[in-house]
N, C-alpha and C positions, 0 to 999 in steps of 0.2 A: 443555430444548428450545431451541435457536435464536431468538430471534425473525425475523422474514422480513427485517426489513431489513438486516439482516447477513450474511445466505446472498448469495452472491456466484456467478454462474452462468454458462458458457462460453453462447457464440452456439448451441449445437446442443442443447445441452440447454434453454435460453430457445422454440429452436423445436418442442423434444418436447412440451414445456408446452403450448405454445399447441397442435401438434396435437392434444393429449388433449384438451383442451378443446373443440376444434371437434367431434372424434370423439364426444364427451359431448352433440351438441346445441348448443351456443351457437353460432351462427352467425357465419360469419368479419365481416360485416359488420356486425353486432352488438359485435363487439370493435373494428371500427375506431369506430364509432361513441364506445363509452365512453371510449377512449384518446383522440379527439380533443377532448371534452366532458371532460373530468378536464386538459386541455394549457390548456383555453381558462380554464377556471376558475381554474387556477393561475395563468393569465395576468393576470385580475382582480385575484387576489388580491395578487398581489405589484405589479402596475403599476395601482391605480384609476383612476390621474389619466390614464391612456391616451386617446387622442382615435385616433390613427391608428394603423397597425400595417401593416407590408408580412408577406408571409408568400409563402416560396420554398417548390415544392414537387418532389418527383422524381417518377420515373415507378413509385414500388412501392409498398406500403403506407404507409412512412412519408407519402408524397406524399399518400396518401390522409386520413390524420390530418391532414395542415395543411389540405385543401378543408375538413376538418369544423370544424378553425379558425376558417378564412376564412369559412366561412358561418353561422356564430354568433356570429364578431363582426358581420358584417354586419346580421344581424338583430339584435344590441344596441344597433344602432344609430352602430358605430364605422366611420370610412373604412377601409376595406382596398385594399391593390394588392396583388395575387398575382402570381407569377411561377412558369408551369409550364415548367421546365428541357427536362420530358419528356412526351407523353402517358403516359396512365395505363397501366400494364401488369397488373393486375387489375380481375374485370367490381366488384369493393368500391371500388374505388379510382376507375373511371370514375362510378360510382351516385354517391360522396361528389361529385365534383368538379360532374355535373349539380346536386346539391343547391345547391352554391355557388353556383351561375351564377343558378339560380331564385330566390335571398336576393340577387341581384341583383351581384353577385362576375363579372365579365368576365376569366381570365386575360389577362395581358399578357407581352409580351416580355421577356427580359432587359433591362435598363438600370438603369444608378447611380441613374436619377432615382428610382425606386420607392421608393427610402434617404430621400429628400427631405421630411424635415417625420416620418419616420416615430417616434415615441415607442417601439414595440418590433416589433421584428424577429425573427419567426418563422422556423425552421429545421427544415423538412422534406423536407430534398435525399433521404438517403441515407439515414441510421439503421444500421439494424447490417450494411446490407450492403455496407462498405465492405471489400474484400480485399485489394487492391493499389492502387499508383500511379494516381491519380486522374487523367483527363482534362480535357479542356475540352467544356463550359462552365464545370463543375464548378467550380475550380479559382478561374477569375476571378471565378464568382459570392460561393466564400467568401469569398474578399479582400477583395472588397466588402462582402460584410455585417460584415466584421471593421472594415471603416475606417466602421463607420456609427455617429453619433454618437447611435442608439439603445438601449435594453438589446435582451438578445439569448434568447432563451429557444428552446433547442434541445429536438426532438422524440427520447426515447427516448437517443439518441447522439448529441453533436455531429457532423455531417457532415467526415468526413476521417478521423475517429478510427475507427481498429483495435477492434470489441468486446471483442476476444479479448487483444489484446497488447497494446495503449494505444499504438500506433502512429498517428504523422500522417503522411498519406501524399500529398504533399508536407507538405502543409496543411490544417487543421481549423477549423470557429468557434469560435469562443473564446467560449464563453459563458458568460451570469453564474447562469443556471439552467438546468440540464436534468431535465425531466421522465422515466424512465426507466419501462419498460413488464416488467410476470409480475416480475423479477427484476432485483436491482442487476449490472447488467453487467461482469465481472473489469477490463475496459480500463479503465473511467471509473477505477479507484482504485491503474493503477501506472504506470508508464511515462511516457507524456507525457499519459494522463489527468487527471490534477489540474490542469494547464495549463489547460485547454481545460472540461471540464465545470460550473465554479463550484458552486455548489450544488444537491447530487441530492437529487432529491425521486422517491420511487418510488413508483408508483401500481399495484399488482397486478393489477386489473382484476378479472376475475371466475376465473381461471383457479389452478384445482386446486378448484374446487367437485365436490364428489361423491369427492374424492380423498381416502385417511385421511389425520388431522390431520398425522399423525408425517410425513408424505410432501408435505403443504405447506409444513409449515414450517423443516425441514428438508434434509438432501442438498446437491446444489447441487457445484460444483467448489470453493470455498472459503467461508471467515469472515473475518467485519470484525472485527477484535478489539475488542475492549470492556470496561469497567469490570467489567462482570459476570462476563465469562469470566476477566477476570483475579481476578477473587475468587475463582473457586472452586479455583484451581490455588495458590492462594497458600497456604504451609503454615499448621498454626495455632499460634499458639503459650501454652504452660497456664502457669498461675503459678509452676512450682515449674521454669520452663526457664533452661538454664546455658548458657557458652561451647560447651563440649562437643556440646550439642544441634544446634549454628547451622552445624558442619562448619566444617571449616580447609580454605580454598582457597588452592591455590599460584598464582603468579603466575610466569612464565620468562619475561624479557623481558629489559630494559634494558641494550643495549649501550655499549658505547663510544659516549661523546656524549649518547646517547638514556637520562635517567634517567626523563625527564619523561613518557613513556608507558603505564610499568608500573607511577609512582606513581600518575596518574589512576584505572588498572585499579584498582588496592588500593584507594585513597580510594573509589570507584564501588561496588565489593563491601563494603567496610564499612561504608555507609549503603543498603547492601538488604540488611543485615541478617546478613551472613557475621560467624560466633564469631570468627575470627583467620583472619588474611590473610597470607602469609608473601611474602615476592617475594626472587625469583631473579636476581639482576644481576650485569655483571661488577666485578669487583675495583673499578678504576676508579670504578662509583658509588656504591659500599653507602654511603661517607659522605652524598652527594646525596640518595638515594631517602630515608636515616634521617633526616635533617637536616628533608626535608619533611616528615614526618608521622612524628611519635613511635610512634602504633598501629600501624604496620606494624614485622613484623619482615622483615630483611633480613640475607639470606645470601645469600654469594658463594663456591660451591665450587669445590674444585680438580679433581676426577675425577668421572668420570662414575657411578663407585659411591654416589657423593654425592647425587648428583640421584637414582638410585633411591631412595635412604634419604629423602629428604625424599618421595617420590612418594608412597611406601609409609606413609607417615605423614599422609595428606593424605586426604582426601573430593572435591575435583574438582582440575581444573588448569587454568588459560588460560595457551595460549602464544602467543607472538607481538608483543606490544605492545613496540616498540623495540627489539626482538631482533637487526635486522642478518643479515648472510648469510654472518657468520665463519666459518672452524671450528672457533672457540668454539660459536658459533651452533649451528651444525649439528649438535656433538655434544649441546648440549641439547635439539635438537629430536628427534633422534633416540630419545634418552631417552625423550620423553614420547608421542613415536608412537608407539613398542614397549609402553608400560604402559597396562594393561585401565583406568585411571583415568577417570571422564566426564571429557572434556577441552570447549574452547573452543579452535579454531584462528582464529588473527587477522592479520593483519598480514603479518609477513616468514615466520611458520608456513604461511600459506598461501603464498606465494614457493614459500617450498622444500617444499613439496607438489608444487607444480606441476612441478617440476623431476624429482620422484622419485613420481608417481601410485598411493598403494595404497589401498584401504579402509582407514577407522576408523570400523569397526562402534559405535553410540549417541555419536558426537559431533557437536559442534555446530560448523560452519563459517559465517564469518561475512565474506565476500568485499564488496567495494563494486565497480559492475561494470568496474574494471580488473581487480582479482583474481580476477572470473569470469571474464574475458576468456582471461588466460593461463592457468586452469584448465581451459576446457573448449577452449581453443586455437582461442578465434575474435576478433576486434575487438571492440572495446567498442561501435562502434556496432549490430554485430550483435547482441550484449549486449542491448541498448537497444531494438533491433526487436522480442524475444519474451521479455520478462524471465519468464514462466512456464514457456515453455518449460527455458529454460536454469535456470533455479532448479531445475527437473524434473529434468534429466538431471544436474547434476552432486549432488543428492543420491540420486540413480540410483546413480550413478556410484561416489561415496565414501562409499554404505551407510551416509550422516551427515544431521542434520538441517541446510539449506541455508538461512540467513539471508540471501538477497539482498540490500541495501541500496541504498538510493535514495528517491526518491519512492513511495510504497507500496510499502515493505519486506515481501518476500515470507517467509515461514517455510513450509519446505515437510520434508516426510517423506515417504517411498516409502508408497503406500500410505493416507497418511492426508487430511483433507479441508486443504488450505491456507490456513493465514493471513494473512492481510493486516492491514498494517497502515493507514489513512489518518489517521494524526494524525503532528505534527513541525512546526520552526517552518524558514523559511527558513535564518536567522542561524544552525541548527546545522550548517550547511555550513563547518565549519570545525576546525581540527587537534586531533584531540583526543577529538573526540566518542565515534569509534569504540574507541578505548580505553574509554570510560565504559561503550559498550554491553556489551564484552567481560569488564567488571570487576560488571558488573550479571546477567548472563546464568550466569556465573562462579559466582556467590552464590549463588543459586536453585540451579544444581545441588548445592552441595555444601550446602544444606541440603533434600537429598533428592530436589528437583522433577525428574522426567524432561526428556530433552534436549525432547523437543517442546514441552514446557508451559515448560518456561525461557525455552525461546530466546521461545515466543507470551509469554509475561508480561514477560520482561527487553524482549522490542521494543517494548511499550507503555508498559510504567515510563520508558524510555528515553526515546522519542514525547513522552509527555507532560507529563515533565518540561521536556522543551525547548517545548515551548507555554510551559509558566509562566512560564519562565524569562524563552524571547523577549517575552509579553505585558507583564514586569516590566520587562523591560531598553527596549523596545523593538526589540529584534530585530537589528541592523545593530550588529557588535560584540560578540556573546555568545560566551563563551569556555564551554570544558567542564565548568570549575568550578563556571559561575554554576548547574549543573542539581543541585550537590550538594545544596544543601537541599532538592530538592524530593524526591531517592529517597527516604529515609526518611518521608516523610510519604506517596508512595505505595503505597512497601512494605508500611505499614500501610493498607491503606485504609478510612479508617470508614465505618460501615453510610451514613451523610448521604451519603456520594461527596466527591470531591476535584473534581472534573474545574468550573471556575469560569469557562473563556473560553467558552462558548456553545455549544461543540461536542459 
């Protein structure tokens, strides 16, 4: 079963919750009530030494969580300025904000000075009901609370952000915690959520009481991936296991120039634990790719009969890493789209997809959002507006499972609940990585794992390797190589856990 703070939940389902809940009896103003006493606590707790606190509010519910803010800080005995953007537009939301005023809470005007002396800065503009392009005052008030040289502790959703897509629309508070309300909201963990959210802290409130367990703690639009899910998908392996067990994964890449991509893949897949890794390059590298790494074998064929015969003799296949858009290229690509193999499409594999669009039924595509861009034939910054969306339709689309890549890397399947990833270091924003991902993802399938449980285990082994790596390296300068000792020690992962940076 799930635990709750990994179930990941669209804006409408978030609202069916809370409907069932109000419909069950607990009164809507009973829930803003908790929500804002669970904002103010966390407020404590993470800021004691607070003295003052400004707190912006909007005109919906959210707005109404920050009067119950302001009005308990007040009576802690802490200065507050409040700033009502909007009247209240619920009679919960008006009740909360009388309560303020009575604990002695006067809203005031917009103005920068409210930032003035403030220790932490409350954000209760919007919350999840941000859909489009933001107005003013909206607008100038984030900015402001963005240049205030207080900590920032967002209600539910930082204001500006997308729930759904992790969109800023222009602009969002950046904040350094957000409190998150029933459920962890999809946007806080892909897009340009992670920018902006700092650390989520989710508070469920009271809602799915009276609801079976199985239906609490589970469902939801997606999963946070995690050590635990990655154990259980990970194969096992008994004492009496051999080469032969661990599956031989092909590797088709490396063209002219490009050796250094398909050996990554190899070197990646045979520290997550693939029996024998064979790689497919042109003429031109077999000396290169052999030269770097003894344990790979490496073949360079001449006919395209060839490449079926190594296919045919194979348990999965990744194509793409340095592959190029020859018609060399092409004819191996071609090879390896037409065989029933569990494949891995990477790189220039997905290029020449794009070019030529058909299903491959249980494969794993692994685009970064350039490659989804020409794949599903829109901008990259469209890309970027609805990364679930588009994750959605192009594994729609190519009857494959759809590895997004980015800041919370999406794993999606038609059908099944979605992945997310939120772990990864900065510093892996560099050349190379994605080969490791495709050489790690690679491995898992051809020692049997299904394409969905691969691609969710290889995006986390992958993830968290680059945590260690960046936390070792310090981050700024980490190449692809530096994650290789960490595969194997997560591929196995012992019952204590691996996972040591805090997260």
């Amino acid at each position: 079963m799930n635990r709750l703070q990994d179930v990941l939940c669209s804006v409408s389902e978030v609202r069916e919750l809370e409907a069932a809940q109000i419909a069950n009896g607990v009164p809507a103003e009973a829930l803003m009530q908790s929500a804002g006493s669970s904002a103010f606590r966390l407020l404590r707790q993470c800021w004691p030494q607070a003295e003052q606190i400004a707190v912006y509010c909007g005109g919906g519910n959210n707005g109404g969580d920050g009067y119950v803010v302001a009005g308990l800080a007040a009576a802690a005995g802490l200065r507050v300025n409040l700033v009502a953007l909007a009247p209240p537009s619920s009679p919960e939301a008006e009740r909360a904000k009388e309560k303020a005023q009575a604990a002695g809470v006067q809203p005031i005007g917009h103005s920068s000075q409210v930032l003035r002396g403030a220790d932490v800065v409350v954000d209760a503009l919007l919350g999840i009901g941000v859909t489009g392009p933001l107005r003013e005052p909206y607008v100038s008030a984030i900015r402001e609370i963005n240049q205030s040289p207080g900590a920032r502790l967002a209600i539910d959703v930082p204001s500006g952000l997308n729930a759904d897509s992790g969109t800023a629309f222009p602009c969002a508070v950046s904040a350094d915690v957000t409190i998150t309300f029933i459920r962890n909201k999809r946007g806080l963990f892909t897009g340009s959520g992670p920018d902006y959210g700092g650390t989520i802290v989710l508070e469920p409130l009271s809602v799915g009481v009276g609801a079976p367990r199985a239906q609490q703690e589970s469902g939801g639009w997606g999963l946070r991936l995690s050590e635990e899910w990655v154990k259980k998908v990970l194969p096992f392996r008994h004492a009496s296991f051999h080469k032969g067990n661990a599956g031989h994964l092909l590797i088709i890449g490396g063209g002219p120039g490009m050796p250094g991509a398909a050996s990554l893949a190899g070197r990646a897949a045979l520290r997550s634990g693939a029996g024998r890794v064979t790689i497919v390059c042109h003429p031109d590298n077999r000396l290169a790719v052999s030269s770097y790494t003894p344990e790979l074998m490496v073949v360079a064929p001449q006919e395209h009969r060839d490449v079926v015969a190594l296919l045919d003799q194979s348990d999965a296949v990744v194509i793409g890493p340095g592959l190029g858009r020859s018609e060399w290229a092409k004819s191996l690509y071609v090879a390896c789209r037409d065989h029933p193999l569990p494949k891995v499409l990477d790189a220039d594999a997905l290029n020449l997809l794009s070019s030529e669009p058909v299903p491959l039924p249980g494969s794993v595509m692994t685009p970064h959002p350039g490659e989804a861009a020409r794949l599903s034939r829109l901008t990259v910054v469209e890309v970027q507006s609805d990364r679930p969306a588009v994750a959605d339709t192009l594994a729609c689309n190519f009857d494959s499972v759809c590895v997004l890549k980015g800041a919370g890397t999406l794993v999606v399947e038609t059908g099944k609940q979605v992945l997310v990833c939120d772990r990864g270091h900065p510093g892996m924003a560099t050349a190379g990585m994605g080969d490791v991902l495709s050489g790690v993802i690679g491995a898992l399938l051809g020692q049997g794992v299904n394409s969905y449980e691969a691609a969710g285990a290889g995006t986390w082994i992958h993830a968290v390797a680059g945590d260690l790596a960046g936390a070792r390296a310090g981050g700024i300068g980490l190449m692809a190589t530096d994650l290789e000792p960490y595969l194997a020690r997560l591929r196995t992962i012992p019952p204590s856990g691996v996972v040591t940076d805090g997260r």
